[in-house]
ROMI-440051 format. One line per field, with one value per residue: x, y, z of N, C-alpha, C in turn; residue in three letters; chain; residue number from 1. Coordinates in steps of 0.02 Angstrom, whole numbers, always signed. Example, Ala and Ser with C-alpha at 12.3 -4.5 7.8 and 13.67 -1.06 7.14 Angstrom:
2
n_X (+660;+642)
n_Y (-284;-112)
n_Z (+390;+354)
ca_X (+615;+684)
ca_Y (-225;-53)
ca_Z (+390;+357)
c_X (+660;+645)
c_Y (-165;+2)
c_Z (+390;+394)
r (Ala;Ser)
c (A;A)
k (1;2)
***
This chain:
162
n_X (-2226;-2216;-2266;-2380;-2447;-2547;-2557;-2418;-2302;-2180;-2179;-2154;-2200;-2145;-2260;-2311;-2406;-2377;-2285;-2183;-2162;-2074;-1916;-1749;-1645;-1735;-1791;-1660;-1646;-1749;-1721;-1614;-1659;-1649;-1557;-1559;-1615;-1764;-1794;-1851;-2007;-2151;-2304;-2453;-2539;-2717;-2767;-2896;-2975;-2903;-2835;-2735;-2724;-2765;-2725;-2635;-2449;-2339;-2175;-2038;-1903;-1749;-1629;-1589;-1731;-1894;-2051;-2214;-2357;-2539;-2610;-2785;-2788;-2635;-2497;-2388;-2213;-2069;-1909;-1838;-1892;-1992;-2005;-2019;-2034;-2095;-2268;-2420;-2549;-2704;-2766;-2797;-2911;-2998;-2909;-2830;-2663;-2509;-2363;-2336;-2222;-2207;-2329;-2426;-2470;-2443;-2330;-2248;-2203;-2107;-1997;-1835;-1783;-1718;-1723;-1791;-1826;-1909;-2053;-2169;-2324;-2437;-2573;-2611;-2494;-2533;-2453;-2509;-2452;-2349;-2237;-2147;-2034;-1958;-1855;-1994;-2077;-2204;-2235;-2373;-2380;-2528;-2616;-2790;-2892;-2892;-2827;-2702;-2667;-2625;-2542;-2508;-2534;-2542;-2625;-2732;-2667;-2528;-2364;-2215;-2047;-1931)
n_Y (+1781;+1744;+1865;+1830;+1794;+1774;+1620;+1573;+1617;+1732;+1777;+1927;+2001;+2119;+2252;+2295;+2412;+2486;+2553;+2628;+2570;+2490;+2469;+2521;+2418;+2315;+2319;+2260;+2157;+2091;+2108;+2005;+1917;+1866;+1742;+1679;+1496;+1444;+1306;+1248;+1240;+1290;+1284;+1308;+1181;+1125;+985;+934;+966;+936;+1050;+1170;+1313;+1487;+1577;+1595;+1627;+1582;+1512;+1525;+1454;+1495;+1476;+1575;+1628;+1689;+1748;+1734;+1843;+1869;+2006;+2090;+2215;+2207;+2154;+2040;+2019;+1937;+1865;+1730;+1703;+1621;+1448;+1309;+1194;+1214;+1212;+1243;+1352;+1391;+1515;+1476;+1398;+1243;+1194;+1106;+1119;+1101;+1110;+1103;+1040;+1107;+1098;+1155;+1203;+1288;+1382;+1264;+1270;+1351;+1264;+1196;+1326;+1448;+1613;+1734;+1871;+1990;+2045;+2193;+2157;+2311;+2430;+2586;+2645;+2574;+2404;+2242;+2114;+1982;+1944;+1829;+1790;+1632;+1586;+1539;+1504;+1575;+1651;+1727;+1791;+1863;+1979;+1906;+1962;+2001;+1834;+1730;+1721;+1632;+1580;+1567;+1617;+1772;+1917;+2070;+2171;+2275;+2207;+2276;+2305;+2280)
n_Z (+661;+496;+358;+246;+79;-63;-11;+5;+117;+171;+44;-50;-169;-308;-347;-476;-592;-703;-823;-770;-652;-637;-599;-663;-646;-608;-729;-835;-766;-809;-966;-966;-967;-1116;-1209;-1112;-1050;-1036;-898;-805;-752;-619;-563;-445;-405;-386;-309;-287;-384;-489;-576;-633;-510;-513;-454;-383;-390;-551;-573;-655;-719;-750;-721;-639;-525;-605;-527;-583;-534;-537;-468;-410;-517;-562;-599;-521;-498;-454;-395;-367;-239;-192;-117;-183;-143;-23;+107;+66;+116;+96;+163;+265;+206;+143;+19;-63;-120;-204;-270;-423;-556;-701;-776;-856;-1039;-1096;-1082;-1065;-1203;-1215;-1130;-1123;-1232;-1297;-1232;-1342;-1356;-1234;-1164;-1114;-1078;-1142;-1098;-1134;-1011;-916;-857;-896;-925;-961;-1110;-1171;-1300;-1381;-1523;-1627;-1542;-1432;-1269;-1148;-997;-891;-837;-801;-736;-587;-589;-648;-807;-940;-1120;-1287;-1391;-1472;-1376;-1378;-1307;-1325;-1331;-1274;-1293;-1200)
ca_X (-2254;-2201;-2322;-2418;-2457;-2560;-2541;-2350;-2272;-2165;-2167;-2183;-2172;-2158;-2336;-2312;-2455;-2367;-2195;-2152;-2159;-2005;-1849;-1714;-1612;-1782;-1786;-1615;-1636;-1800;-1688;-1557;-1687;-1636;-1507;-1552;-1646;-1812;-1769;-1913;-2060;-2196;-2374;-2492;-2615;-2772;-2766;-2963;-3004;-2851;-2833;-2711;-2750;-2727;-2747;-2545;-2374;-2291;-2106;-2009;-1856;-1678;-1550;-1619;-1819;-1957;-2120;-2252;-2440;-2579;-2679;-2809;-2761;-2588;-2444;-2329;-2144;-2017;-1852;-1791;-1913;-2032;-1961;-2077;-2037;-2138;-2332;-2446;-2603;-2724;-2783;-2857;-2957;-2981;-2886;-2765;-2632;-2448;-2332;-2308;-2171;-2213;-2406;-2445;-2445;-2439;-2283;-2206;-2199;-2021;-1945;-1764;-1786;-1673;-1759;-1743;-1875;-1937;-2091;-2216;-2404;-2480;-2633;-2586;-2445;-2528;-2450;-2561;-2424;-2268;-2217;-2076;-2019;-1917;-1879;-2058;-2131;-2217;-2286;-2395;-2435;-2555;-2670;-2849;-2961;-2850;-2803;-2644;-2679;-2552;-2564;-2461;-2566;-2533;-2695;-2724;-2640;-2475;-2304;-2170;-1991;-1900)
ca_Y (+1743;+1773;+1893;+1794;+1854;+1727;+1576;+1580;+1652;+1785;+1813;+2003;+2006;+2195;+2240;+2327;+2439;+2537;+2545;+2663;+2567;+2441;+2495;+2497;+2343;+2265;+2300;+2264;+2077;+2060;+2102;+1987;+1825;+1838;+1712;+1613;+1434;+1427;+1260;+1213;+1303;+1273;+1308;+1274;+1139;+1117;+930;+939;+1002;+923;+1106;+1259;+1353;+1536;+1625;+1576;+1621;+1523;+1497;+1503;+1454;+1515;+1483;+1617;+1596;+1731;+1709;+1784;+1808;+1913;+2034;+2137;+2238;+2217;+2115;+2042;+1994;+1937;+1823;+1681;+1724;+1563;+1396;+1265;+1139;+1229;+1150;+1322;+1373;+1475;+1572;+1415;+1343;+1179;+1187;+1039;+1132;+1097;+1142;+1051;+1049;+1090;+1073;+1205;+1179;+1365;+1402;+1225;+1284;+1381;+1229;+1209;+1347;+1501;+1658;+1780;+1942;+1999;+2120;+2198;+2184;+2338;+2452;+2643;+2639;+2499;+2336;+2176;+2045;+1988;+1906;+1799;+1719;+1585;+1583;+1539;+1489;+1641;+1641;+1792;+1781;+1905;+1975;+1902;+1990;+1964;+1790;+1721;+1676;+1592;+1595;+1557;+1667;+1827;+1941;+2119;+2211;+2295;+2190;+2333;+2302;+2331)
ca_Z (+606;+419;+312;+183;+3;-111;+13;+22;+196;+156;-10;-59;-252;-327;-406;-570;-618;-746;-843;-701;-572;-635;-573;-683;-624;-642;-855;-853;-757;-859;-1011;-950;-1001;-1157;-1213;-1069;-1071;-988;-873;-816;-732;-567;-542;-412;-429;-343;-305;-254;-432;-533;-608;-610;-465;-569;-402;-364;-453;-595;-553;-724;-690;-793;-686;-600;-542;-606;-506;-591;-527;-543;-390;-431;-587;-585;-607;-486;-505;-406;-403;-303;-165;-186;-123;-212;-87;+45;+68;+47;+131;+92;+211;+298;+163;+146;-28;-57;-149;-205;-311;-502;-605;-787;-771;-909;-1107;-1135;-1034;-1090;-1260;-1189;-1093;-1170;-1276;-1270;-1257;-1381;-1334;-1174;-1182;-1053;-1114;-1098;-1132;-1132;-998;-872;-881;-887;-922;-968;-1137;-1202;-1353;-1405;-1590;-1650;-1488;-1387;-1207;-1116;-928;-892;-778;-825;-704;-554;-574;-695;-884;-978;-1173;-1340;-1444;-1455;-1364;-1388;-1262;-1346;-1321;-1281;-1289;-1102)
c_X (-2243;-2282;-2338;-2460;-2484;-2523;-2488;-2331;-2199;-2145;-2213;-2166;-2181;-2222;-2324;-2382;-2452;-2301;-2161;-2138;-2090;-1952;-1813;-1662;-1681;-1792;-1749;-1597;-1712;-1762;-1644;-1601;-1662;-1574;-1493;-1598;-1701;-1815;-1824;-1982;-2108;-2249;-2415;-2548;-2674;-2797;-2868;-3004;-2977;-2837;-2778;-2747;-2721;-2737;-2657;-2502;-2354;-2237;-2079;-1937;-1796;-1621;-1553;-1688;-1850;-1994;-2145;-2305;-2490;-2620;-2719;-2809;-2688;-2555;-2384;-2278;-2127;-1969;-1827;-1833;-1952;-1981;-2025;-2073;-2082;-2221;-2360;-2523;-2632;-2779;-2817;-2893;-2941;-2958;-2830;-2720;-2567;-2433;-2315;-2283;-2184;-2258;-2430;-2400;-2422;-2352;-2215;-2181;-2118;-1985;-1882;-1778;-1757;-1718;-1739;-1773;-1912;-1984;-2135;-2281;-2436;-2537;-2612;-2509;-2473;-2493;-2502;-2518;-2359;-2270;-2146;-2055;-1949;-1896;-1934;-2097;-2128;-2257;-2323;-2415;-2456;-2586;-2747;-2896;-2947;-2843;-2762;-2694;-2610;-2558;-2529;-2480;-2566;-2597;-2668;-2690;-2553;-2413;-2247;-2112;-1991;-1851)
c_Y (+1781;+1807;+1843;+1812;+1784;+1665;+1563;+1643;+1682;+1774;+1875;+2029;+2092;+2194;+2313;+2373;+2471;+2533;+2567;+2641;+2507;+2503;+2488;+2442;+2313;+2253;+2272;+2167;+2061;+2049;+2044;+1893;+1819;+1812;+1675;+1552;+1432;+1340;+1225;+1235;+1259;+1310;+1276;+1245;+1123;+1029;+889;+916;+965;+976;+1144;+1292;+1414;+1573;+1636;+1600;+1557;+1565;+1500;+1506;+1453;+1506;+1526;+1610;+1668;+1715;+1775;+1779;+1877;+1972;+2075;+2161;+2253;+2159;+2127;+2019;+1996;+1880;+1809;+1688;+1666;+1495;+1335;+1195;+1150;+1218;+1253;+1301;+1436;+1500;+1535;+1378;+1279;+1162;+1141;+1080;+1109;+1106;+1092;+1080;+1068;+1065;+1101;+1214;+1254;+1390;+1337;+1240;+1315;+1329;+1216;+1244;+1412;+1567;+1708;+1849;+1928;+2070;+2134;+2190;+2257;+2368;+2530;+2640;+2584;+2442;+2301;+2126;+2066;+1955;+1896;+1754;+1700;+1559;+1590;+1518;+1552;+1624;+1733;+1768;+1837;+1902;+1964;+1903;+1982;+1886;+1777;+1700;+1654;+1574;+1592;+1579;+1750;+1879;+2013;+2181;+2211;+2272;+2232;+2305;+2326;+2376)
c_Z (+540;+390;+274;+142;-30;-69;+22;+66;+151;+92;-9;-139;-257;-375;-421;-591;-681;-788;-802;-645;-585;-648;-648;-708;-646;-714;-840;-807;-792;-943;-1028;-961;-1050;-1190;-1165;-1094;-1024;-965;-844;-751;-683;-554;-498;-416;-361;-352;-317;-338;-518;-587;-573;-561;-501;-508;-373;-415;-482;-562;-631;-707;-762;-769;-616;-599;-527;-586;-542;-577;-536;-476;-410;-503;-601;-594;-556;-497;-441;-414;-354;-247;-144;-143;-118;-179;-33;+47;+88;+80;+125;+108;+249;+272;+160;+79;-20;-113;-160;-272;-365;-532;-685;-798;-822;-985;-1109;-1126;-1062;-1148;-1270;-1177;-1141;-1228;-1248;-1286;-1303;-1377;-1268;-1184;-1124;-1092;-1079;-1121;-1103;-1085;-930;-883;-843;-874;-942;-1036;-1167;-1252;-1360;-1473;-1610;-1595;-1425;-1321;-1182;-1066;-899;-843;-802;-748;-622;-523;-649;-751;-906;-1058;-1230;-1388;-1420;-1464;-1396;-1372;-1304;-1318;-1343;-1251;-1227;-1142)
r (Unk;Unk;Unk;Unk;Unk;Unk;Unk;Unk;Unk;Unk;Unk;Unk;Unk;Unk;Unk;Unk;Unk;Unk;Unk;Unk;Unk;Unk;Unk;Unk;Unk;Unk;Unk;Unk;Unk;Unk;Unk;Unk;Unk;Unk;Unk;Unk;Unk;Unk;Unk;Unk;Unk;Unk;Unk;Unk;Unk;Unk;Unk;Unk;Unk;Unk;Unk;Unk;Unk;Unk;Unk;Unk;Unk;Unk;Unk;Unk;Unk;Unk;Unk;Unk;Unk;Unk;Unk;Unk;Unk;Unk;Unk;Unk;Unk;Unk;Unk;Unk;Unk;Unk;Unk;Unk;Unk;Unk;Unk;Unk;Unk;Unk;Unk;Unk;Unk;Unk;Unk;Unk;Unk;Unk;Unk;Unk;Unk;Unk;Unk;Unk;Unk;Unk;Unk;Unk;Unk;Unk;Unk;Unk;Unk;Unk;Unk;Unk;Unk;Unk;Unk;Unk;Unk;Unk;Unk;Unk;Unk;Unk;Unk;Unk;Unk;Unk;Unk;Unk;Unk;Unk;Unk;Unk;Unk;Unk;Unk;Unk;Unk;Unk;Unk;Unk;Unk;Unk;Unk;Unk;Unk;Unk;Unk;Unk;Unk;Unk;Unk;Unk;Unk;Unk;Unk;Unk;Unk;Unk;Unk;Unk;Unk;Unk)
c (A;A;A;A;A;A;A;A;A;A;A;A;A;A;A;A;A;A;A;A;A;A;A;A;A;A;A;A;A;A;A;A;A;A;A;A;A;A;A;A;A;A;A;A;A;A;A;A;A;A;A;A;A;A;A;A;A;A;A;A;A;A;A;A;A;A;A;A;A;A;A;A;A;A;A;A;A;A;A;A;A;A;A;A;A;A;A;A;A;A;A;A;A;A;A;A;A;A;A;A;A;A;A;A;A;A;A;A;A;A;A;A;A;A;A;A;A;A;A;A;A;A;A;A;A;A;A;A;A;A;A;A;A;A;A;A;A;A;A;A;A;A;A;A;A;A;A;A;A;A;A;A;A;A;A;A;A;A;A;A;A;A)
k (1;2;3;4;5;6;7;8;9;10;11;12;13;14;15;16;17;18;19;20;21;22;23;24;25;26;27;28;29;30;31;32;33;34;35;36;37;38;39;40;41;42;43;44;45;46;47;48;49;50;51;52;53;54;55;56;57;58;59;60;61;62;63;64;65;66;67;68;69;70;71;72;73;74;75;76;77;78;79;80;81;82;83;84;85;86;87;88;89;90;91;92;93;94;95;96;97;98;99;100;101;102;103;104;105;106;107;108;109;110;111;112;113;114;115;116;117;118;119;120;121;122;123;124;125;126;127;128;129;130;131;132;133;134;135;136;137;138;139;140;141;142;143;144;145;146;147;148;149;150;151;152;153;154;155;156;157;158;159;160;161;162)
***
């Protein structure tokens, strides 16, 4: 039976605590957003609730797909590992979940829009989040308390160049 991480069977995203803990190749395909087109992005909804479930990864998809989600106090990444067709349980609950296309204003604010900065949020050398802008339109998905935020205003936590 597949591991299961945040109601999706084997996904194993890399969790980020620090600038240290991204690889190289990882800056360097986080770098590699910019001058792409954010295409169009997936979050899990809680049917039950008609809300964001923030307990799940967004999907942002470039051609290539970033999942990003929150655990605890860090930040997880990972690429291509989701497949948003698959139905998700979690952990037995009686949660009605599935996956929506472009459910979130904050995050829409990118869709056909080419990126042009990729930054980590952080607070001394932890990271919290991720942000990305698009000409004049900025996103941050962060860790708010371990579960996702999503946000087009720019919070306090220090946005550092990769």
């Amino acid at each position: 039976m597949a591991e299961v991480f945040l109601g999706i069977a084997g996904y194993r995203p890399r969790h980020v605590e620090s600038g240290a803990d991204l690889s190289a190749d990882e800056r360097h395909r986080l770098q590699r957003l910019v001058g792409r087109e954010l295409v169009a992005s997936w979050a899990v909804w809680d049917l039950g609730d008609d809300t964001w479930f923030v307990d799940a990864p967004v999907v942002l998809d470039f051609g290539d797909r970033l999942e990003v989600a929150a655990f605890k106090t860090h930040l997880c990444l990972s690429w291509n590992a989701i497949d948003v067709s698959e139905p998700l349980d979690w952990y037995g609950t009686p949660f009605e979940l599935r996956w929506r296309r472009d459910p979130l204003p904050a995050v829409n604010a990118l869709l056909d829009r080419t990126v042009t900065a990729v930054a980590l949020l952080q607070e001394r050398d932890a990271v919290h989040g991720l942000a990305l802008t698009a000409g004049k339109a900025y996103l941050e998905l962060y860790n708010a308390l371990d579960e996702l935020g999503a946000s087009n205003a720019r919070g306090e936590l220090a946005a550092v160049p990769l």
